[in-house]
C-alpha positions in Angstrom: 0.6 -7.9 1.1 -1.7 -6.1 3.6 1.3 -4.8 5.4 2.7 -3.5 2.5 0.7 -0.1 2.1 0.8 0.2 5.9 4.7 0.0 5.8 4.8 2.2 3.0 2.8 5.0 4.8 4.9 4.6 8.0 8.1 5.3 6.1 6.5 8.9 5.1 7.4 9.6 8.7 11.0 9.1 8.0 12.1 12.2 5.5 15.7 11.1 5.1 15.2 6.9 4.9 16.1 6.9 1.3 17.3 3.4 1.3 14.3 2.2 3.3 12.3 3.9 0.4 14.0 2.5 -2.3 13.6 -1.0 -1.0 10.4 -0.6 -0.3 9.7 -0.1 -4.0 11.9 -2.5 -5.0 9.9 -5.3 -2.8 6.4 -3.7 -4.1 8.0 -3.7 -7.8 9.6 -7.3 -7.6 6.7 -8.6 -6.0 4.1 -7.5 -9.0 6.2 -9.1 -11.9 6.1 -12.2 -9.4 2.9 -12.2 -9.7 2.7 -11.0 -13.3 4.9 -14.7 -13.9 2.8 -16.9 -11.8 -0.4 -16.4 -13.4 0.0 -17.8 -16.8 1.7 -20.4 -15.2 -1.2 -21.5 -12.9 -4.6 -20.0 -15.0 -6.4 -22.7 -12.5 -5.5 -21.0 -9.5 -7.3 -17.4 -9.7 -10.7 -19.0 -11.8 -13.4 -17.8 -9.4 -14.3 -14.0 -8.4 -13.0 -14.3 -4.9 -9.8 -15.6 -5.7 -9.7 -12.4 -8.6 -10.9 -10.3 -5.8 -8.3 -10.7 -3.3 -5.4 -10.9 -6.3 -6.2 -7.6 -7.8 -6.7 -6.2 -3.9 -3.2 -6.9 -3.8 -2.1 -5.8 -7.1 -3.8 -2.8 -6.6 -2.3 -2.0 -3.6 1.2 -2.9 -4.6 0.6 -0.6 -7.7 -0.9 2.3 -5.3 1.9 2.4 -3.4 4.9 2.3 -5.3 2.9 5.1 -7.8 2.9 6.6 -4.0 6.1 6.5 -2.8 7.6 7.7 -6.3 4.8 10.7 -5.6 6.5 11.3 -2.2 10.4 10.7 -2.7 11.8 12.2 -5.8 15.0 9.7 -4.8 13.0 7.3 -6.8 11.9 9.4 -9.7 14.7 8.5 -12.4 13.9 6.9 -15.6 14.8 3.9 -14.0 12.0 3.7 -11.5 9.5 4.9 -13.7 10.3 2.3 -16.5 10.1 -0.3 -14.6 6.8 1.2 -12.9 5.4 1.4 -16.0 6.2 -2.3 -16.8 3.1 -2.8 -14.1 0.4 -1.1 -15.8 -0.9 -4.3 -17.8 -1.1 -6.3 -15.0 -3.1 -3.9 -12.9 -5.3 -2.9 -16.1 -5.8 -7.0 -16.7 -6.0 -8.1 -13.1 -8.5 -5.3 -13.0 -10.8 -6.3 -15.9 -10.6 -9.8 -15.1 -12.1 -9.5 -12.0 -14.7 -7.1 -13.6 -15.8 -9.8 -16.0 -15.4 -12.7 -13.3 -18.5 -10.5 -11.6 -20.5 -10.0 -14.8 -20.1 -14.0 -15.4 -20.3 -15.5 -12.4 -19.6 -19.5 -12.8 -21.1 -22.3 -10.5 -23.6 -20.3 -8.6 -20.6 -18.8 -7.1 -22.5 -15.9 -5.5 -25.8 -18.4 -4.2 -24.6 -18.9 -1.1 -22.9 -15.6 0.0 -24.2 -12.1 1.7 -25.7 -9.4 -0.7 -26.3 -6.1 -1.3 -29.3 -4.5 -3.1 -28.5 -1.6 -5.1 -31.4 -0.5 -7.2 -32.7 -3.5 -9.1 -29.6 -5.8 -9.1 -28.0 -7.7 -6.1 -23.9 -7.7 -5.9 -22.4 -9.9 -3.4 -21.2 -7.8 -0.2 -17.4 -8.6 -1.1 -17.9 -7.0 -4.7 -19.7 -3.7 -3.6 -16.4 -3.6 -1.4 -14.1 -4.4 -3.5 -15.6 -1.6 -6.2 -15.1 1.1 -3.5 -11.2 0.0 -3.0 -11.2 0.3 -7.3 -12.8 3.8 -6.9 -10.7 5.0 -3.9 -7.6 4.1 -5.8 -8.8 5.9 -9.4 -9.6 8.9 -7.1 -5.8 8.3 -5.1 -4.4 8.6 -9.1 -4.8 12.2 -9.8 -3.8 13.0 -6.2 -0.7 11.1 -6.5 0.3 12.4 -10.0 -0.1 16.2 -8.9 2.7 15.8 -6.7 5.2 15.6 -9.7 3.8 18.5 -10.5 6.7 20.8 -9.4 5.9 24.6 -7.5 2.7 25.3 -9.6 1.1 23.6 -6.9 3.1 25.2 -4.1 -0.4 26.6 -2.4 -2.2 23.7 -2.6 0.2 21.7 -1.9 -0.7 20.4 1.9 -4.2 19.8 -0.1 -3.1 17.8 -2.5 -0.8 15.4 0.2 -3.6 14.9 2.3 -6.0 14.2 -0.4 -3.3 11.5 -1.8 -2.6 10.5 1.7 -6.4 9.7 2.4 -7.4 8.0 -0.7 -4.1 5.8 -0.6 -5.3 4.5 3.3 -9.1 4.2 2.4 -8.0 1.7 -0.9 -5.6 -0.5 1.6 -8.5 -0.1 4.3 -11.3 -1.5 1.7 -8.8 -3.6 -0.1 -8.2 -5.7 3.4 -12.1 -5.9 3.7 -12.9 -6.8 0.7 -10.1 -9.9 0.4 -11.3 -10.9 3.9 -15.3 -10.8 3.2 -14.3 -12.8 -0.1 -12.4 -15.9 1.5 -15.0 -15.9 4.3 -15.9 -18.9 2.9 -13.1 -19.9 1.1 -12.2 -23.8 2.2 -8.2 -23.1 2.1 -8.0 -19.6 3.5 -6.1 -20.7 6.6 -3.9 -23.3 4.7 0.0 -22.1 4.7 1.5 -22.5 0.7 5.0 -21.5 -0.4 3.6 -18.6 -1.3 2.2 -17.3 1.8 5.6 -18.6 3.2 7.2 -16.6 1.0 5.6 -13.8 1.7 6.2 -13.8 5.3 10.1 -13.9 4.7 9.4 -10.9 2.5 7.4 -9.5 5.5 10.2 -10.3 7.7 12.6 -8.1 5.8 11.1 -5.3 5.9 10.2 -5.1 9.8 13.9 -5.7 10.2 14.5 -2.5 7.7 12.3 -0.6 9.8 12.8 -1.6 13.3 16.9 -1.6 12.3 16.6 2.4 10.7 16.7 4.3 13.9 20.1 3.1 15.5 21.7 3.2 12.2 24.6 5.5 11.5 23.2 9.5 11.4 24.7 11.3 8.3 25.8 13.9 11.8 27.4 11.9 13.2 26.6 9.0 16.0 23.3 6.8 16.3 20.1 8.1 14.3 18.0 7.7 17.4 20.5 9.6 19.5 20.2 12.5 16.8 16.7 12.7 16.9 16.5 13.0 20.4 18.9 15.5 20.4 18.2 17.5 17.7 14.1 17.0 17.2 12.6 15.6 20.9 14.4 17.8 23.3 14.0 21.1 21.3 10.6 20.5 20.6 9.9 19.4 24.3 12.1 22.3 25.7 9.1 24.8 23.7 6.0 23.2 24.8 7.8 22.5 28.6 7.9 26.7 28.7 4.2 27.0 27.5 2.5 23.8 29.3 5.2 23.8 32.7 6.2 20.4 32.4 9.4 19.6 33.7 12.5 20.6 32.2 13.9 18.1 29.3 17.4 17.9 31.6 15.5 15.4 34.0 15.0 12.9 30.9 
């Protein structure tokens, strides 16, 4: 799931990857109603605050970014895509405020034999103070990401608004990944493969292939994608800076 965001954020770079996009939300979608049908079937499985902790890290992050690439790619933005987005909201809000009152009500001493914080009078484990700053990253990443449906208004503070929602959407996967790692530090199965991380590596798989298979796909001009890009971006660009930094000419490449 850590690689999610990341690939999410790396197909902004790609203006015209429509069906990367949309299969990237489908993948973030699908994957959260997974989820959303596993828990009641296994209520053992996510009992104590690290295991809540590194659930709702990637929740959160799954929810961030297909809020984020709907905020981005108006391809995305029919009724369809925002229904089923919506569908998400109750298990981000529970996963959420389960994980709040896992941290209120400890069980079993869990929080003894882990590093701590001070914060005024009260001690929070280290992975908790972390994990709050991912929750507050992504609250502040919500009104960034929902001015961006907002159509021209916003026209002049436009570039202040992407990089706002840009920001806030790395810093929450940055803190998410710290917090879920701190958590399990101690966590006897951490490094034990399941189905589901197996799973999750298939679905991994997938979209590297997407990605690393985009470029030499077929260019709505015609020819290879990559070949267009070169042509059409790359040399043009390189044939401006080659006049103003004398580097060779873009015919010896």
């Amino acid at each position: 799931m850590y690689f999610q965001g990341i690939f999410a954020i790396i197909l902004l770079c790609f203006p015209h990857a429509d069906d990367l996009i949309k299969a990237s939300f489908r993948n973030a979608v699908l994957t959260l109603y997974a989820i959303g049908i596993a828990l009641p079937v296994t209520p053992d499985r996510h009992s104590s605050v690290e295991v809540r902790v590194v659930l709702h890290g990637f929740i959160n992050i799954l929810f961030i970014s297909a809020l984020a690439m709907m905020s981005f790619r108006s391809v995305i933005r029919t009724w369809r895509h925002i229904a089923v987005f919506i569908g998400t909201i109750p298990l981000e809000y529970w996963a959420c405020t389960a994980t709040a009152s896992g941290v209120k009500h400890p069980q079993c001493q869990e929080f003894d034999s882990v590093s701590k914080v001070i914060m005024g009078s009260n001690t929070y484990p280290l992975y908790v103070v972390l994990w709050g700053t991912s929750v507050g990253t992504a609250v502040l990443a919500l009104p960034a990401l929902s001015l961006l449906w907002v159509p021209p208004v916003l026209r002049r503070l436009r570039r202040v608004v992407l990089a706002a929602a840009i920001f806030t959407w790395l810093v929450t996967w940055i803190f998410v990944i710290i917090a879920s790692e701190t958590s399990l530090k101690n966590y006897p199965y951490r490094y034990r493969l399941g189905f589901g991380q197996i799973m999750t590596l298939v679905m991994l798989f997938s979209q590297i292939w997407d990605i690393i298979y985009y470029p030499f796909g077929i260019s709505e001009h015609g020819g290879r994608r990559i070949v267009y890009w070169w042509r059409a971006g790359f040399r043009p660009w390189y044939s401006k800076t080659s006049q103003k930094c004398n580097f060779p000419p873009s015919s010896q490449f």
